[in-house]
N, C-alpha and C positions, 0 to 999 in steps of 0.2 A: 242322473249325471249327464252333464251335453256332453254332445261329441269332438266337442272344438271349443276354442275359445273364442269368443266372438268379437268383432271387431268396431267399433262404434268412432267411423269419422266425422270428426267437427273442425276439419280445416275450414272448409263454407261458412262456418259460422263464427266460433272460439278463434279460431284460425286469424279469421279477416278482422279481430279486435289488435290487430296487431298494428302498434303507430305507423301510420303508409302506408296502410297493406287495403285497396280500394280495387276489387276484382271489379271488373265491367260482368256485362250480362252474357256477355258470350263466352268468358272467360269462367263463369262458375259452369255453366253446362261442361263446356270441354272436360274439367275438373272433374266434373261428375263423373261425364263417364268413363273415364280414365283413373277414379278410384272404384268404378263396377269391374271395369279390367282386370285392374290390383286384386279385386278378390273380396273386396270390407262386404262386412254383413248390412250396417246402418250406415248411410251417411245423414246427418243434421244438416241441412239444408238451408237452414237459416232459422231468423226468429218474423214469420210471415206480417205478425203485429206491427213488426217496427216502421214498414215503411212501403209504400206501394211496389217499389224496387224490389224489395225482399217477397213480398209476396208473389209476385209476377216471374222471380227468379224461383223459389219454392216449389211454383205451380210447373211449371216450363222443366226443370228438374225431375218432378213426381210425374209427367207423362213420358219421359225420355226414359226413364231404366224402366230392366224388363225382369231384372233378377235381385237388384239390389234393393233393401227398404228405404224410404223417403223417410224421413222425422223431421217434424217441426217444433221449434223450443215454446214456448205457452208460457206463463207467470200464471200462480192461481189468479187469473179473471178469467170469465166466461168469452169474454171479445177476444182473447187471444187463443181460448183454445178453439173457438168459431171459426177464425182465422188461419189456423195450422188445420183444420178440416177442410174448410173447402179449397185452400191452396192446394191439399195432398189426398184429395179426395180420390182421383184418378190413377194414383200408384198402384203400381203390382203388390207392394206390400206398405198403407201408409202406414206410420206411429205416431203417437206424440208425446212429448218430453214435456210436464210438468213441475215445476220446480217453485219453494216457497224457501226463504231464508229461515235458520232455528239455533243459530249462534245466538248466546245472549247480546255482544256487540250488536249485532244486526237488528235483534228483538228492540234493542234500546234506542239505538241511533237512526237506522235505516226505517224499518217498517213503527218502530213505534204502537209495538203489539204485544200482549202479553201471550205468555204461552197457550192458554186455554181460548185465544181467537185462532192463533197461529192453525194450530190441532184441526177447530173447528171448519176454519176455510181449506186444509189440505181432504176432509172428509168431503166437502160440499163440492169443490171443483177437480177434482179425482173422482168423483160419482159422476161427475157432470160428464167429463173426460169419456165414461168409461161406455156411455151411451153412442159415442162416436166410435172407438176404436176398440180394437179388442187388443193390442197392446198397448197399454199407457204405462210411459215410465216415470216413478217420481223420484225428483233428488230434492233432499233437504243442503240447503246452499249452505258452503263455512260447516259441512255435516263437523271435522273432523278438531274445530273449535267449540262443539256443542257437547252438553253434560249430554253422557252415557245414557241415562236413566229416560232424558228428552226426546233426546234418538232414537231410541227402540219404543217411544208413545208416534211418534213420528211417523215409523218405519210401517208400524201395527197398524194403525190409523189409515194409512194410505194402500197398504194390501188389503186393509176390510171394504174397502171403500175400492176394491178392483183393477190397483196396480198389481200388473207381474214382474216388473220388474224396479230395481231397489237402484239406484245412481249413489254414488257414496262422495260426494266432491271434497278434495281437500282445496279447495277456491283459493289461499292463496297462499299454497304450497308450505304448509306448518309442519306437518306431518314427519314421523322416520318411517323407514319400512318395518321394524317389528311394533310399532303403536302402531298401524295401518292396520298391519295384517293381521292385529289382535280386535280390532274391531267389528274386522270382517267374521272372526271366528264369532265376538258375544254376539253378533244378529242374527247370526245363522242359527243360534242354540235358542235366543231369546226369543223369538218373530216363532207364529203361529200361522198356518195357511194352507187349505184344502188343497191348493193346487201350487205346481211347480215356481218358486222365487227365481229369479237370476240376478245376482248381486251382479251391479256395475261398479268398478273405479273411474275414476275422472281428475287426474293429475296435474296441478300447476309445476314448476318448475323452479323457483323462487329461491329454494337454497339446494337445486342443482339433483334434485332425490325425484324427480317425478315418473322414470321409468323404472328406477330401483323399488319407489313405492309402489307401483303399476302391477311389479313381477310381485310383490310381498302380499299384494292381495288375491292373487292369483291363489297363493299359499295357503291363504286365510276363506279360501271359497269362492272367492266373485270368478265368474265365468264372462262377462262380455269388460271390453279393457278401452276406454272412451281416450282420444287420442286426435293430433294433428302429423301431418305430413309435414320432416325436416324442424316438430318440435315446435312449428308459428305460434302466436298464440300473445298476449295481452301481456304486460310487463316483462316476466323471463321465460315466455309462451309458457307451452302444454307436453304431453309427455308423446315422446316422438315413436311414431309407429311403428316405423320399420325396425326401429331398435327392438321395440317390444316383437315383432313377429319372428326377426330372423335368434334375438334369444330363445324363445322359444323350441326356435328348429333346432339350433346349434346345442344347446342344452335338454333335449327334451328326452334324454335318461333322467335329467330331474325334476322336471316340471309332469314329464306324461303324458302330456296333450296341448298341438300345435293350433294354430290358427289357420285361416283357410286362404289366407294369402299369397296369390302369386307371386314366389318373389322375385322371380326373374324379372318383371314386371317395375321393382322398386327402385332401380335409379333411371328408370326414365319418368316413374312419378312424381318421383323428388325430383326433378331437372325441371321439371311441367310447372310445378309448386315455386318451386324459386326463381322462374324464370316470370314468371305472371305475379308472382309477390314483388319481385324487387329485393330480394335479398338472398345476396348467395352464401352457399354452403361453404361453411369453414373449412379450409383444406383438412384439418383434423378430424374432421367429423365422422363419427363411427356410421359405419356401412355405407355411406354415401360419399364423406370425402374424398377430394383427389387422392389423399395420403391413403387411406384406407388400406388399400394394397400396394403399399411401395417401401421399400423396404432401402434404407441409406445405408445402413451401416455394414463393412466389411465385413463382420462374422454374422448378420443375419441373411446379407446375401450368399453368402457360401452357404448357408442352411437351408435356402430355400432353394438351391438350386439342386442340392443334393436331394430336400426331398420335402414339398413346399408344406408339409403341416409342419414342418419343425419350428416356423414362426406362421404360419395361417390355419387358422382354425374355420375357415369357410373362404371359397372361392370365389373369385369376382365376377364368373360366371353365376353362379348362382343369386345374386342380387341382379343379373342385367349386365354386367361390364364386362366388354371382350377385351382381352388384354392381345390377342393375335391379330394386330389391326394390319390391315396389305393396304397402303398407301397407293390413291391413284394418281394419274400426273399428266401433262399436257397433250400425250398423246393418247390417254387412255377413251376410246369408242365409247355410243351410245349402250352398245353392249355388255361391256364392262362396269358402265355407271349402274345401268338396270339390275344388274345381278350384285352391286355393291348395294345400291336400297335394301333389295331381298334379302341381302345377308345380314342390314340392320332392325330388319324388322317390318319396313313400312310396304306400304300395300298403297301405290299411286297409280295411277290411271295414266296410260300411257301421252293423252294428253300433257298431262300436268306436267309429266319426265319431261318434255321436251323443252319446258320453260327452265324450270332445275338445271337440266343437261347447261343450258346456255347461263346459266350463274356458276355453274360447275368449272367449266370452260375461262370465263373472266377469271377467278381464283385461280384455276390450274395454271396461268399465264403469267401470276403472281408470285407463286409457290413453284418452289422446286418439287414438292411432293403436295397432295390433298389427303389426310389424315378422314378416320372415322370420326373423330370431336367435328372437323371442318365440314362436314358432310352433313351432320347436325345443325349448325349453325345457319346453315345451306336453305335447309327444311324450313327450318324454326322460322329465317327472316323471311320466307317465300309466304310462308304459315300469316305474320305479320301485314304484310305487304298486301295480301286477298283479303283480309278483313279490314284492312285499312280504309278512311272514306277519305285518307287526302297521303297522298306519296311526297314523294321529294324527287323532282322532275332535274333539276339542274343546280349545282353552286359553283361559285365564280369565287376566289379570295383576293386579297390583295396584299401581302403583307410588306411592309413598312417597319426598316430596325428603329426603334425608340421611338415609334409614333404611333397612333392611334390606328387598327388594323380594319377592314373594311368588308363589306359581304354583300352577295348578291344571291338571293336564294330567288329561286321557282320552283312553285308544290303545282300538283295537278291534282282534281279531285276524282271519285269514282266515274261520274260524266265526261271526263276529258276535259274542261276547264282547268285552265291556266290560272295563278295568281302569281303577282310579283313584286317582290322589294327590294330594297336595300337600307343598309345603315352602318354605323362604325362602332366601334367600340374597344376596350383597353388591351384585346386579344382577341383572338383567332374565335374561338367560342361564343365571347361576350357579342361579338360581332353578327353573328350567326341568329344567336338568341334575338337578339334585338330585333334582326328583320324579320324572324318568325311572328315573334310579337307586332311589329308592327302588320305583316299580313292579317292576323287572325284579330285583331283590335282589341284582345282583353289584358286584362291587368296580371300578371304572373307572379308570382316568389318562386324563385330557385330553392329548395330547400335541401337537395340532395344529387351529386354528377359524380359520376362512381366508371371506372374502364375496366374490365375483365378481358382478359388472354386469353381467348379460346386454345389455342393451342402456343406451344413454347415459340421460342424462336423470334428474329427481328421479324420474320416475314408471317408472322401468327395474322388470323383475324382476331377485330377487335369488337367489344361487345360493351355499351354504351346503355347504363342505368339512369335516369334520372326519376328525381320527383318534384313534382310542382306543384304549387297552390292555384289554382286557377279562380278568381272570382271566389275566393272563399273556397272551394272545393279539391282538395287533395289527390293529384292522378300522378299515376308511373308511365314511363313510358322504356322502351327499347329498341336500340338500332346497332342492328351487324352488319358491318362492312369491313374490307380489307384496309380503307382509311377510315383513321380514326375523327376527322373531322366530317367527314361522312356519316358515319355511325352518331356520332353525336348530335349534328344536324336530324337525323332520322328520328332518334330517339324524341328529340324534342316535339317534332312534327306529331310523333303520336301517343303523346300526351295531352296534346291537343286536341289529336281527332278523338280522343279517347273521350273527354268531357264534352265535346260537340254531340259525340253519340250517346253518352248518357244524359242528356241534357234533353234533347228531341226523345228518349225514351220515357223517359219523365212527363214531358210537354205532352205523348204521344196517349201516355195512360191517365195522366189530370183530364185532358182534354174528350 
């Protein structure tokens, strides 16, 4: 019996099939290690086959943790599990995730295999597999659309052949939780095997069951619970972790054994996740939402003030939210900001404060009060702005009632070089965008411009989403500022630098 339940992330990979969702190369390390923080046993890393990018991010990933397992996803050929070996060769712990489809739809339409090749190449390249690593895990794809009797020829086939561990996918989200966790029971009875199995789940979300099936296989025996951060994930994503961890805790008179999950940890991983994806978190969203812990209604606040389990069943401390936040303000010192980081967590170098201090300082000049959100936001754009290879140096507007509005942008690059345009357009924004574009000379679709409230109030910062098409190629960008055409301009600029930099990383490994 393990000790824990194990925790298997595939935001990096599962995650990033999400329409829009294009992490850069610096943005999956951060990720990385920021779910070895969290606590997860595996992170999936990617699929290293797919693409030099992916490899080179795979590889870069499996030298960077020191505690966490690297996995890489393989299809049965020998090229890809080649390629998830030597990207994750240098891990403290690699693995690799083999996987072959055995639905009959899949058998018929997709691979165009009958069952007795299917068998055949999960014995040859799980043998293959097993020469390289000493954990190889295999999932049979669409497992939970495939006859019974195929599945456990499947399941047998790929433990003899030196999987220890079993992935059970419901791929796209068919499943209820007791068909699930009835599954997990016949493999567990049916399968034969010298040494220790550990059933994985792997959950779509499709008709809204993928953490309920997640917990019902737990029931049914799987021990590791395969999962994304905030749920991301390819059509109606994957089955969201934290949900699965902090049930676990909150219920674990009935489950019996927890995860290993930091969870104080879990809304600054989900903030990390949504803010580098481009998609925020639903105010309603369990354990992470802003609503989460807030309570409108006159007899649930009188309840919770009286005695706060009377409507919470777990505290906001305990995921990471301080609900005791001490506001700082215009005249609050160097000393007071320094000891407000510490008390959020971060660990900056006293250099860095003193750039901070002076962003701090602009806002508090703004703001009648600076909030812990604001102070965040503070970080996050500073975070931005140093990995940035082109800023936003100066903007000039002109606005014009009922006429065409006008813009005057200048970016500066990491060298201190100046660039500069101008152009017009049917608003304030359009106008902006256009002189961006014309600095940067490429061809763009706006596909998505989105404004989030950091904190309430007219005088809030604002926090500026977009997504663009660039040249074919799909990137996010974000920009915090106290003006929202500010912020918006921002955003844009580094969505830009974003493919500029993936583009020379590209060039830099062809080359």
């Amino acid at each position: 019996m393990e000790s824990h339940i194990q925790i298997f992330d595939t935001t990096l990979r599962d995650g990033e099939q999400t329409p829009g969702v294009n992490f850069t190369f610096d943005e999956r390390l951060k990720i990385a290690k920021q779910l070895e923080k969290w606590g997860v046993d595996v992170i999936e890393a990617g699929f290293p086959a797919s693409s030099s990018g992916s490899f080179k991010s795979v590889e870069s990933i499996a030298k960077a943790l020191t505690t966490t397992a690297v996995c890489g996803l393989a299809r049965c050929k020998k090229s890809d599990i080649d390629a998830v070996y030597e990207s994750t060769k240098l891990a403290a712990k690699p693995q690799v995730h083999v996987f072959i489809a055995t639905s009959p739809i899949h058998l018929e339409h997709k691979l165009k295999m009958s069952q007795e090749e299917v068998l055949a190449s999960i014995k040859e390249h799980v043998s293959y597999a097993k020469q390289f690593f000493e954990v190889v895990q295999f999932s049979p794809e669409d497992a939970t659309r495939t006859e019974i009797p195929f599945l456990i020829d499947c399941v047998q086939t790929a433990i003899d052949a030196g999987a220890t561990i079993i992935n059970i996918p419901d791929t796209v989200g068919f499943s209820y939780p007791t068909e699930y966790e009835q599954i997990f029971k016949t493999l567990t009875k049916s399968i034969h095997s010298e040494q220790p199995i550990v059933f994985s789940a792997h959950c779509h979300d499709d008709l809204g069951m993928a953490v309920s099936n997640s917990l019902a296989a737990i029931e049914g025996g799987a021990r590791r619970i395969e999962g994304t951060v905030n749920g991301i994930g390819e059509r109606a994503g994957n089955a969201a972790l934290e949900e699965v961890a902090l049930a676990l805790y909150v219920r674990r008179d009935h489950y019996g054994i927890e995860s290993q999950i930091k969870l104080d940890e879990t809304k600054k991983t989900s903030d990390l996740i949504s803010r580098y994806a481009g998609i925020r978190v639903p105010r309603n969203k369990a354990i992470v939402g802003q609503n989460a812990f807030s309570h409108e209604s006159g007899i649930h606040q009188d309840g919770v003030l009286k005695h706060r389990e009377t409507y919470e069943i777990m505290t906001p401390q305990l995921v990471g939210v301080s609900t005791t936040e001490l506001p700082l303000g215009k005249l609050s010192g160097k000393h007071a900001f320094a000891e407000k980081l510490k008390s959020l967590g971060y660990d900056i170098s006293t250099e860095d404060q003193i750039n901070l201090f002076k962003q701090f300082k602009e806002v508090a000049d703004k703001k009648k009060s600076v909030s812990d959100r604001d102070i965040h936001a503070i970080i996050q754009g500073s975070e931005h702005e140093q990995r940035a290879i082109y800023q936003l140096e100066n903007l000039q507007l002109q606005y014009v009632s009922k006429g065409l509005q006008s813009a005057v942008v200048v970016i500066k690059d990491k060298n201190g070089k100046t660039y500069q345009d101008s152009s017009i357009g049917t608003g304030s924004i359009v106008s902006i965008y256009n002189a961006v574009d014309r600095i940067f000379q490429r061809k763009t679709e706006l596909i998505d411009y989105r404004i989030d409230s950091i904190t309430e109030g007219a005088d809030a910062q604002a926090e500026v989403h977009v997504s663009l098409i660039i040249e074919g190629t799909p990137v996010n960008g974000i920009g915090i500022d106290h003006d929202i055409l500010q912020a918006s301009c921002k955003a844009y600029i580094e969505a830009h630098a974003k493919y500029i930099s993936e583009t020379q990383k590209k060039e830099g490994i062809h080359s």
